[in-house]
N, C-alpha and C positions, 0 to 999 in steps of 0.2 A: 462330428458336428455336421448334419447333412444342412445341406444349404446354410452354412453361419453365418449371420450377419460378422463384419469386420470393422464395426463402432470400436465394439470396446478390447478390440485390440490396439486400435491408433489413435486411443483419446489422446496420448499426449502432444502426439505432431500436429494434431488438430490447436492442442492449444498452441502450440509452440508459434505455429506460421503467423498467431499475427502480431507477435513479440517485436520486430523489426520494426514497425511501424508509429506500435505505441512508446518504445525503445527512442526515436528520432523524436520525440515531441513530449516527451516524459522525464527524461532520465537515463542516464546510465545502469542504474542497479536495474531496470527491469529489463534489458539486455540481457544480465545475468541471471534473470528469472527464467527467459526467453531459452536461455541457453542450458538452464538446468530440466527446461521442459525436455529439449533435445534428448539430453542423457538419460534422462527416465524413459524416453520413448526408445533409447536403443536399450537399455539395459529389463524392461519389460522383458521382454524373450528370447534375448540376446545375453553376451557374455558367456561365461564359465557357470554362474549364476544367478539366473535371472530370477529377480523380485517378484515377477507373474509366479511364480511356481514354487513360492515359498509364503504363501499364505500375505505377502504384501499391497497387493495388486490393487484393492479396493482402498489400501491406504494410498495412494500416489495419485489415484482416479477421485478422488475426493480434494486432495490436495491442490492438483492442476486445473480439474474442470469445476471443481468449486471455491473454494478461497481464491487460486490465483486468477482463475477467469470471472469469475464477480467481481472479487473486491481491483483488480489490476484496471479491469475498465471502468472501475466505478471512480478510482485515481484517475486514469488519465482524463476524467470528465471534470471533476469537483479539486483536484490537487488535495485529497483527503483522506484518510482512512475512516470509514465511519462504519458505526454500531451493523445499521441495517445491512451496508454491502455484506459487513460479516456474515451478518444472519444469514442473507438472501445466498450467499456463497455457498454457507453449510447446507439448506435448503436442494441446491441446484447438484453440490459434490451428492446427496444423501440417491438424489433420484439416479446423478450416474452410475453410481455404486451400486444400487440398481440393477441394473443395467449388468453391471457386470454377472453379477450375484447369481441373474437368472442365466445368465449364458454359462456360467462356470455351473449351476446347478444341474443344469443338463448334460457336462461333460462329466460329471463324477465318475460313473464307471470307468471311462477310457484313461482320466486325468489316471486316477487311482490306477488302473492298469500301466500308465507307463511313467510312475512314480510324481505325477505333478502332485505337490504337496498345495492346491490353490485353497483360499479361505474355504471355500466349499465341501474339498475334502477334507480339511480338518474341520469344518462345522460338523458334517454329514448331512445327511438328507434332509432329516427334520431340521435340525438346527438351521440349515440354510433358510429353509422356507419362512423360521421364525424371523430371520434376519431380513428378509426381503421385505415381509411385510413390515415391519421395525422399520425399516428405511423409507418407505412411504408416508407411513404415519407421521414421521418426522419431520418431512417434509410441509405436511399437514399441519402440526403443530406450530411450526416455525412461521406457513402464513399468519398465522392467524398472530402470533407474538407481531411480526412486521405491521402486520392491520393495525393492532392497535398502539403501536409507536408511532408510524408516519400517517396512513390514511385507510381508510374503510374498503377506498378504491382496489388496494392490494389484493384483497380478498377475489379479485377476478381470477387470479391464479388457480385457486378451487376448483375451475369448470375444469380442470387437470383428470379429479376425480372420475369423471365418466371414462375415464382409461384405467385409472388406479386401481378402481375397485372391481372393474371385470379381471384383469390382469392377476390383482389380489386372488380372488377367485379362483384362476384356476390353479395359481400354484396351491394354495390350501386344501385343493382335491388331491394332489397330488399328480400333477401332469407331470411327466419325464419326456427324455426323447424329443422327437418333431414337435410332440405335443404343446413343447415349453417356448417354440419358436415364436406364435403370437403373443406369449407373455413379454418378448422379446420388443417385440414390436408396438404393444400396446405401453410398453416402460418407456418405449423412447419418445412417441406419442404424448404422455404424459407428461415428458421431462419438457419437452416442445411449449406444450399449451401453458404448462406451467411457468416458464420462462415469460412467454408470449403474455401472457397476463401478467405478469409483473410491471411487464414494460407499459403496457397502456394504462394497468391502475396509476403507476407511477406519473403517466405524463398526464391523464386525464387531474390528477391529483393537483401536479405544476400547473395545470391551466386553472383549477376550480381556487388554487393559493392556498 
């Protein structure tokens, strides 16, 4: 992996660290969220057998950076579980997943060379690349559901697309290698703006009532 980015190796720690926090003004059980993020983030590539390398990796990255980091802060705001955090969660996990997808995409030979079984190389090449763009679109989809539950506002998330779709692009040509590196970077861009937009439709939403 020449120059890899190292996101979507430490999504979990990333969620994890801010479990103490919302843990001290929440609850107790989400201490125990906090701390199952821990053991996902050691058991990733770690262990006898790590879940990264056996085709689980995008489930756990979907799990932490979207259900539990949506909908966990969307609780410690409202004391609620609700419809949209879920959506908005599935959304945010689809784009990290992402994220991963294209980074394992471009490690296929080497994975497959020293036995990593990641969703990638059991997808394979094509398969992956269907899977990638599948995970955008979903994302997509899933605005637009939130749009028309809560507000129209939501729909800022969309200007996400000016990443999505060049990104889209080049894995559909089929870029490998270095090549896939700005796919990398344009996913996380994405998952960025995409977020970033949620948040202001949502408060522009709170202030319009």
């Amino acid at each position: 992996m020449a120059a890899a980015p190292t996101s979507a190796n430490h999504q979990p720690e990333v969620a994890a660290s801010t479990s103490p926090a919302t843990a001290a003004t929440s609850g107790w059980w989400l201490a125990l969220v906090g701390a199952a993020a821990i053991v996902a983030a050691w058991f990733y590539t770690g262990g006898s057998h790590p879940y990264g390398y056996h085709g689980l990796g995008e489930v756990f990255v979907f799990v932490f950076f979207g259900l539990v980091a949506v909908v966990g802060t969307a609780y410690v705001q409202v004391e609620d579980i609700r419809a949209d955090a879920v959506l908005g969660g599935c959304a945010i996990g689809a784009l990290a997943c992402a994220i991963l997808v294209a980074n394992n995409l471009r490690d296929i030979p080497t994975d497959r060379e020293s036995g990593k079984r990641t969703l990638a190389v059991m997808f394979g090449d094509a398969g992956s690349r269907v899977l990638y763009v599948t995970l955008l679109a979903a994302a997509v989809v899933l605005d637009v559901v939130l749009a028309v539950m809560v507000s129209a506002w939501l729909l800022l998330a969309l200007a996400s697309l000016v990443f999505a779709v060049r990104a889209a692009a080049v894995v559909r040509r089929g870029a490998v290698g270095s090549q896939l590196i700005a796919v990398l970077r344009d996913t996380g861009l994405c998952e960025l703006t995409y977020a970033v937009g949620l948040l202001v439709g949502y408060l522009i939403a709170q202030v319009g009532g």
